[in-house]
Every structure is written in structure tokens, then in C-alpha cells.
C-alpha positions as CSV (number, residue, x, y, z in Angstrom):
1,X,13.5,37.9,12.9
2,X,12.4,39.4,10.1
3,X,14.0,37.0,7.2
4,X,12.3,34.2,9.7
5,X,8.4,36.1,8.7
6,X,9.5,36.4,5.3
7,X,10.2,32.8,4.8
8,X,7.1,31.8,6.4
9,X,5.0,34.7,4.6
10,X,6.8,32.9,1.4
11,X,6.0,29.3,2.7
12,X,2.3,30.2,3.2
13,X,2.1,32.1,-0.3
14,X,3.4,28.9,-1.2
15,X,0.7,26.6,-0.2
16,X,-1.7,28.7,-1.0
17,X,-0.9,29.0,-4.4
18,X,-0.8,25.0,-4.2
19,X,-4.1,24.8,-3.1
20,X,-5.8,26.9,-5.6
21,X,-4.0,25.3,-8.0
22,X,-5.0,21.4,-6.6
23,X,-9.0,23.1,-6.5
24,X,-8.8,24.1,-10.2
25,X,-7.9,20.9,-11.2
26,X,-10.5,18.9,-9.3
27,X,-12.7,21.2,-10.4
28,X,-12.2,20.4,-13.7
29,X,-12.8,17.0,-13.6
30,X,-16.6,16.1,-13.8
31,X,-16.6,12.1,-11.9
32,X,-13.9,10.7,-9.6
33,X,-14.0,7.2,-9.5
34,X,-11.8,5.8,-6.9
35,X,-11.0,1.6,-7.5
36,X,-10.1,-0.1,-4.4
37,X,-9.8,-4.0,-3.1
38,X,-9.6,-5.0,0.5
39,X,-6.4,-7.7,-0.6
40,X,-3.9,-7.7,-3.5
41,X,-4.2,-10.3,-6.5
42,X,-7.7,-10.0,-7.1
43,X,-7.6,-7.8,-10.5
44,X,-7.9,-3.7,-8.9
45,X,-5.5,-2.5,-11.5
46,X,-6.9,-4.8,-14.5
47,X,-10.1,-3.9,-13.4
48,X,-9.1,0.4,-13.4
49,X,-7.5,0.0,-16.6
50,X,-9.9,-1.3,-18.1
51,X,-12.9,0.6,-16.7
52,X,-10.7,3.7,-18.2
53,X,-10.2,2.7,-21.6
54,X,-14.0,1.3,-21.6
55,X,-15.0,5.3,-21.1
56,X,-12.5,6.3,-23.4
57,X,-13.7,4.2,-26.2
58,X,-17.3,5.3,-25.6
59,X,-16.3,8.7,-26.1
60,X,-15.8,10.2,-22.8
61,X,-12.6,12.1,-21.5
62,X,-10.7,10.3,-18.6
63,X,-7.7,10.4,-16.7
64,X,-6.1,6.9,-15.5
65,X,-4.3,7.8,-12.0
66,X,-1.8,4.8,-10.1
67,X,-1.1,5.5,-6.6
68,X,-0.3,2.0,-5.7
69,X,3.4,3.3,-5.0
70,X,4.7,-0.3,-3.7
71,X,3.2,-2.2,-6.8
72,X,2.3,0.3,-10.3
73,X,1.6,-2.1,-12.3
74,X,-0.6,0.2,-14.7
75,X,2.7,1.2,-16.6
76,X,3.1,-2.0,-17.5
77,X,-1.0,-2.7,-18.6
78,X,-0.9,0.2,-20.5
79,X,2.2,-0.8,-22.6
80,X,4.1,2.4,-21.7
81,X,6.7,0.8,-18.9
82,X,9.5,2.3,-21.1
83,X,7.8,6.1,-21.4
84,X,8.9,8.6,-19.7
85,X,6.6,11.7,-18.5
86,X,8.0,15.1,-19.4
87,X,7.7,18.4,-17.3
88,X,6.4,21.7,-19.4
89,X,5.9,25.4,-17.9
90,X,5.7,23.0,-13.8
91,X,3.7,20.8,-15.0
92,X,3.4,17.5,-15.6
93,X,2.5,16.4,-18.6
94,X,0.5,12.9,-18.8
95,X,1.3,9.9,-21.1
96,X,-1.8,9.9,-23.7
97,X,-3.3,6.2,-24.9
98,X,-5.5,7.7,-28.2
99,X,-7.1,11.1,-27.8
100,X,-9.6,10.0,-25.1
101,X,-7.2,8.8,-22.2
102,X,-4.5,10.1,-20.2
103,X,-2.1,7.9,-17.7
104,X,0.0,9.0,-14.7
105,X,1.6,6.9,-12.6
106,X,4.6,7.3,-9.5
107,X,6.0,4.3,-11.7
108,X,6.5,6.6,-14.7
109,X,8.4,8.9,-12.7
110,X,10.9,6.7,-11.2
111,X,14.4,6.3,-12.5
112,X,14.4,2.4,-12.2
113,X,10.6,0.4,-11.9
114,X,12.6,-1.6,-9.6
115,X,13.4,0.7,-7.3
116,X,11.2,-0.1,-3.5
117,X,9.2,3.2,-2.6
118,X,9.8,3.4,1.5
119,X,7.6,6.6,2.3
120,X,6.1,7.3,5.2
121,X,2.4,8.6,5.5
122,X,2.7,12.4,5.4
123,X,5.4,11.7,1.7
124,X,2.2,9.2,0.3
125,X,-0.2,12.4,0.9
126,X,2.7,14.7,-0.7
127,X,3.5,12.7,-3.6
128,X,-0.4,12.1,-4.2
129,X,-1.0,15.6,-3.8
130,X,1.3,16.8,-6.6
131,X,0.1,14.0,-8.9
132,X,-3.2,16.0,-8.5
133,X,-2.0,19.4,-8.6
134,X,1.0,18.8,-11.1
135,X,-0.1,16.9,-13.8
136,X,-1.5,18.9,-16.3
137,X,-5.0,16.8,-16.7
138,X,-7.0,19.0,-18.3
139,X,-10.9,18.8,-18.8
140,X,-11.6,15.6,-18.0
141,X,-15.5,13.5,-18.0
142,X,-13.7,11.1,-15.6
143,X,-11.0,10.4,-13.2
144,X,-10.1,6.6,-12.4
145,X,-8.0,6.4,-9.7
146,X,-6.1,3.1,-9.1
147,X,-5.3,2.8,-5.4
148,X,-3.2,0.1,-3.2
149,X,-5.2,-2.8,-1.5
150,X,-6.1,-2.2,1.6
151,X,-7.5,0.9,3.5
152,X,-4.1,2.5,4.3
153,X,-2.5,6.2,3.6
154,X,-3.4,6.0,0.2
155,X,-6.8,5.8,-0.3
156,X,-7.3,8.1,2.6
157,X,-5.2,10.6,1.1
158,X,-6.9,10.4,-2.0
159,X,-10.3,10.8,-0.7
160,X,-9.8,13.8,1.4
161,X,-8.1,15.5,-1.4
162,X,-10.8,14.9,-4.3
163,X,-13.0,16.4,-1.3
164,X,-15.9,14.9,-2.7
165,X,-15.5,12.0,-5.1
166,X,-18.2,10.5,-7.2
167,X,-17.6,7.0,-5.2
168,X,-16.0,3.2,-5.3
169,X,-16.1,0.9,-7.4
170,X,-14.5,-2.3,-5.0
171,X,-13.0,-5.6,-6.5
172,X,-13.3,-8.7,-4.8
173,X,-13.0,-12.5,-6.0
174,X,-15.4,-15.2,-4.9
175,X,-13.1,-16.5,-2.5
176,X,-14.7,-15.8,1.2
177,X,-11.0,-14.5,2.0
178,X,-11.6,-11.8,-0.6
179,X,-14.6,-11.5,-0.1
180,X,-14.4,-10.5,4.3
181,X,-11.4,-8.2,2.9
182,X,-13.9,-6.4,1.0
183,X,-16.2,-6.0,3.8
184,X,-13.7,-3.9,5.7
185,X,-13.2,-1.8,2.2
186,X,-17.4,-1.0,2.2
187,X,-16.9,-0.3,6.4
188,X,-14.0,1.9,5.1
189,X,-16.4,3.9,2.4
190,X,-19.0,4.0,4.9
191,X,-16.7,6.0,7.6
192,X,-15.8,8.4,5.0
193,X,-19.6,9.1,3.2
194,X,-17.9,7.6,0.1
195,X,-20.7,5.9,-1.9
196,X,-19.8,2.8,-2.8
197,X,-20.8,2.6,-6.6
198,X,-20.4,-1.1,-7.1
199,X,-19.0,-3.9,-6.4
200,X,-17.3,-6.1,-9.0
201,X,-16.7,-9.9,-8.6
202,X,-13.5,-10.4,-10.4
203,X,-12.4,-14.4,-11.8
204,X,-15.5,-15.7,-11.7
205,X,-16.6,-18.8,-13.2
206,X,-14.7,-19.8,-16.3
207,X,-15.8,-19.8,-20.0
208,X,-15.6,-22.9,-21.9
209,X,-14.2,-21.6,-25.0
210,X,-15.8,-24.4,-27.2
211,X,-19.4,-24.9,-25.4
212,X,-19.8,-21.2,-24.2
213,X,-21.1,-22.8,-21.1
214,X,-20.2,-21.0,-17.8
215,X,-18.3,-23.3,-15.2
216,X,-17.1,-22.5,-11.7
217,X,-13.7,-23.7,-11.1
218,X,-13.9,-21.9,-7.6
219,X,-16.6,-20.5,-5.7
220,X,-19.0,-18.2,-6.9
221,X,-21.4,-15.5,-6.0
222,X,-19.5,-14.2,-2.7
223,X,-19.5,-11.0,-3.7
224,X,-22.5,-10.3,-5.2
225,X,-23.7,-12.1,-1.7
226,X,-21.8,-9.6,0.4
227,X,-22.9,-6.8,-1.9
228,X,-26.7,-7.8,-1.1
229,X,-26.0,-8.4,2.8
230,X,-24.3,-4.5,2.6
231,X,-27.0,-3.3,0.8
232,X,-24.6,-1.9,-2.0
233,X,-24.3,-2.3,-6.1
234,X,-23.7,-5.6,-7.7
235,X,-22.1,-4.4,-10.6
236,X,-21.2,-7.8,-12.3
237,X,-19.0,-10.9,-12.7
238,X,-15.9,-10.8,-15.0
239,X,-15.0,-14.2,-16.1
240,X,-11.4,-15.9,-15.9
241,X,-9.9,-15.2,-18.9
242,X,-6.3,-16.1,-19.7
243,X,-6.5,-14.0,-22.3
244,X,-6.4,-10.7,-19.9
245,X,-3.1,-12.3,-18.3
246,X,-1.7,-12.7,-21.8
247,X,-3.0,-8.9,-22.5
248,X,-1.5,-7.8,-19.0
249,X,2.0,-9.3,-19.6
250,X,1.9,-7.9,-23.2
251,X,1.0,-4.2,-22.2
252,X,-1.9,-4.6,-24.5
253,X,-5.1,-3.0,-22.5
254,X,-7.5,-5.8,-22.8
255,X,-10.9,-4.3,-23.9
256,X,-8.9,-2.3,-26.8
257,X,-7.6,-5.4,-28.3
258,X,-9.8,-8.3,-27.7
259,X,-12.9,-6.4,-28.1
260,X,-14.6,-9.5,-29.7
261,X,-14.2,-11.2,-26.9
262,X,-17.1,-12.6,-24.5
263,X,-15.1,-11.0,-21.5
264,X,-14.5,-7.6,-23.3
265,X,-18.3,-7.4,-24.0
266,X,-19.2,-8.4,-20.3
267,X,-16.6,-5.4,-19.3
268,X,-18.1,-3.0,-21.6
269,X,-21.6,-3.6,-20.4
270,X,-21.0,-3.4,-16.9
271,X,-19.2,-0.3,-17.8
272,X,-22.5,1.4,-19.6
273,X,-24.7,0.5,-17.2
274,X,-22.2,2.4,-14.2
275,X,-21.8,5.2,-16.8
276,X,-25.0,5.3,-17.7
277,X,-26.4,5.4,-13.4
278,X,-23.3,7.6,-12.7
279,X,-24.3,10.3,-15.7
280,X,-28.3,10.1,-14.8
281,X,-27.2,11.0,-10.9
282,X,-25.1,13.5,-12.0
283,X,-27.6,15.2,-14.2
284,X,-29.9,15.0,-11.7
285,X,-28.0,16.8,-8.9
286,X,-27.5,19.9,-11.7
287,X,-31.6,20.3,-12.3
């Protein structure tokens, strides 16, 4: 009986100590941007890389977190698919992209990238707890959290254990498919008090490269539609750009090395202006 109470007095020390340590590190971090997308393909993970090294390069401090456990593709985006993350004193210790930017992601940790993660709900919350807790982050101005389409276990988790986050920024293309999957991604925000900060209307109207004249091989303007009908943010429309694919498949983060591009500048405006609404709430709320 009594080695039974010790290893639950043990277990319960345990979790404590796990939940002051997980509070310390949230606390820590000064905005928690979460990026979501009610389908797959539409450009989340571009789209959270590239809002991270955005902030970086303007100066800030940020932390670039993948829990899209079935798909990290931000490995890959951020040219580090053949890095490894190393453990010092139990922690984790993140990859670093420059001195601004730090990158964790479940596909760092695995022994093969090709390896299928099967979990069920309660191991997502688990492993996305200790991504939090065990990853030695730091001081950080930002937190961009890349999660998995949808409105499953992940972005759940995620949400409940950044307690309160600054908000979403929510990736859609023009495509009315996209666009009534992003509907249920505001509906999800809404049920959890999680502003939405914006939404983004990726592959939108493509830029003639010889002209500079704007030209809509698909539809355009759902999104910003849908943002105006939901009474949220319009943040902006990002172009189609091969170029990002060609960045993508290279691991070559997009707004670092085509900078001079019309789609990098687009990115980085739309970037400044959230920073710039995100930073003026926030030093409101501290008057």
C-alpha cells in the first residue's frame, strides 16, 4: 500500500513539476500565433514559414513550431531535413535559422521522415505538450505554430495549452471548396474565443512576369469574401508564384532568398501590417 502512495505522490510531483515548467515557457513567449487551414494543399506551412522568417528579418525573436505530425513539411522548407535536434541538461534544444529564428518540428525528431505517425488523441496532446515544455525556446517576441488542416486533436491541443494565444491567422485559396473549409476553421476559433487575426488568400491571381499585370487563372476574392461575410481580417492575397515551389523543394525559405521578388514584398507587407496591429493591441492591453 504504501509503495502504491509513493508512486502516485511521485507521479503527481511529476506533473506538477511539468506544469510549471510548460507555464514558464509560455510565459516567456510574448505572441502566439497559431496558422491553421480548413483543407491540406492550400500553402499553411509555406505561409508559417514564411510569416516566421518575415519577423525574424524585421528583427523580432520567434520560434517556428510543426505539429502537423502526419505531414511536417517545415523540415524540409527550412532546408534542415537532414538536422538532427540534440537534448542538453532535458531539454531540447531547437534548430536555429540566423540568430532571430528557432525551428522544432516532430519531423526532426523522428529516426526515418518516412516513418507514418499513428497516435491516438491523448499521444497528439502528449507529444505537443513536451514540444512546449521540452524545447528549450527561450525569450521569444513570437511563437508561429504550424498546425494540421482541419480542426482535429491538434489544434485543439495546442490552444488549450498556450491558454491564451494571441490568435489565427487562417489560409484559404479562392477556390469555394477552400474557401467553405475555412468557414468551419473561423466557426472552430469562434467556439474556442480564439481571435481570428486574419485571413490570408493564398495562389491568388498570377503575375505576369513580363507585363506585371495581375491575371486570375482561377477564381478570385473568395476569401477575402468570406472574411467580410464573417466579419474577420482580410489580411491579403499572395500571388502564384513558382518560384515558392522551386524555394520549397530547395529548402530555401522563400522571403530570405527572393527578397526582390514582387511576392516576397507582398509577404513582407502583409506581415508589418499584422505585426504592426498585433504590437499596437498588445501595447495597449499593458497601459
Amino acid at each position: 500500500m504504501n509503495h502504491e502512495c509513493a508512486g502516485h505522490n511521485d507521479q503527481t510531483l511529476d506533473d506538477a513539476l511539468a506544469e510549471i515548467k510548460l507555464e514558464k515557457t509560455i510565459s516567456d513567449i510574448t505572441y502566439k500565433i497559431i496558422v491553421l487551414s480548413g483543407k491540406g494543399g492550400v500553402g499553411k506551412s509555406t505561409t508559417a514559414a514564411n510569416l516566421a522568417m518575415s519577423l525574424a528579418l524585421s528583427g523580432r525573436s520567434v520560434g517556428l513550431l510543426d505539429i502537423d505530425f502526419h505531414g511536417p513539411s517545415i523540415p524540409k522548407l527550412m532546408g534542415m531535413e537532414n538536422k538532427k535536434v540534440e537534448a542538453r541538461d532535458g531539454s531540447l534544444i531547437p534548430l536555429s535559422y540566423g540568430e532571430k529564428l528557432k525551428v522544432m518540428s516532430l519531423g526532426l525528431l523522428l529516426q526515418d521522415e518516412r516513418q507514418a505517425v499513428i497516435w491516438r488523441g491523448p499521444m497528439k496532446m502528449g507529444a505537443i505538450k513536451q514540444l512546449l515544455q521540452d524545447v528549450e525556446w527561450g525569450k521569444l517576441d513570437y511563437l508561429i505554430v504550424d498546425c494540421p488542416p482541419g480542426t482535429g486533436d491538434e489544434p485543439l491541443s495546442i490552444v488549450q495549452l498556450l491558454k491564451n494565444p494571441t490568435g489565427a491567422v487562417v489560409v484559404t485559396q479562392p477556390q469555394e471548396l477552400s474557401v467553405a473549409d475555412v468557414r468551419r476553421s473561423i466557426s472552430f476559433c469562434a467556439q474556442l474565443n480564439l481571435p481570428v487575426l486574419g485571413v490570408l488568400e493564398n495562389m491568388s491571381g498570377f503575375i505576369c512576369p513580363h507585363c506585371g499585370e495581375t491575371v486570375d487563372i482561377f477564381k478570385s476574392g473568395g476569401g477575402e469574401k468570406l472574411a467580410q461575410a464573417m466579419q474577420v481580417p482580410f489580411l491579403g492575397k499572395i500571388p502564384i508564384d513558382p518560384t515558392i515551389v522551386q524555394a520549397g523543394d530547395n529548402g530555401e525559405p522563400f522571403i530570405y532568398f527572393y527578397a526582390k521578388t514582387e511576392t516576397a514584398a507582398i509577404f513582407n507587407r502583409i506581415t508589418a501590417e499584422l505585426q504592426d496591429r498585433i504590437e499596437k493591441q498588445g501595447d495597449a492591453k499593458t497601459v
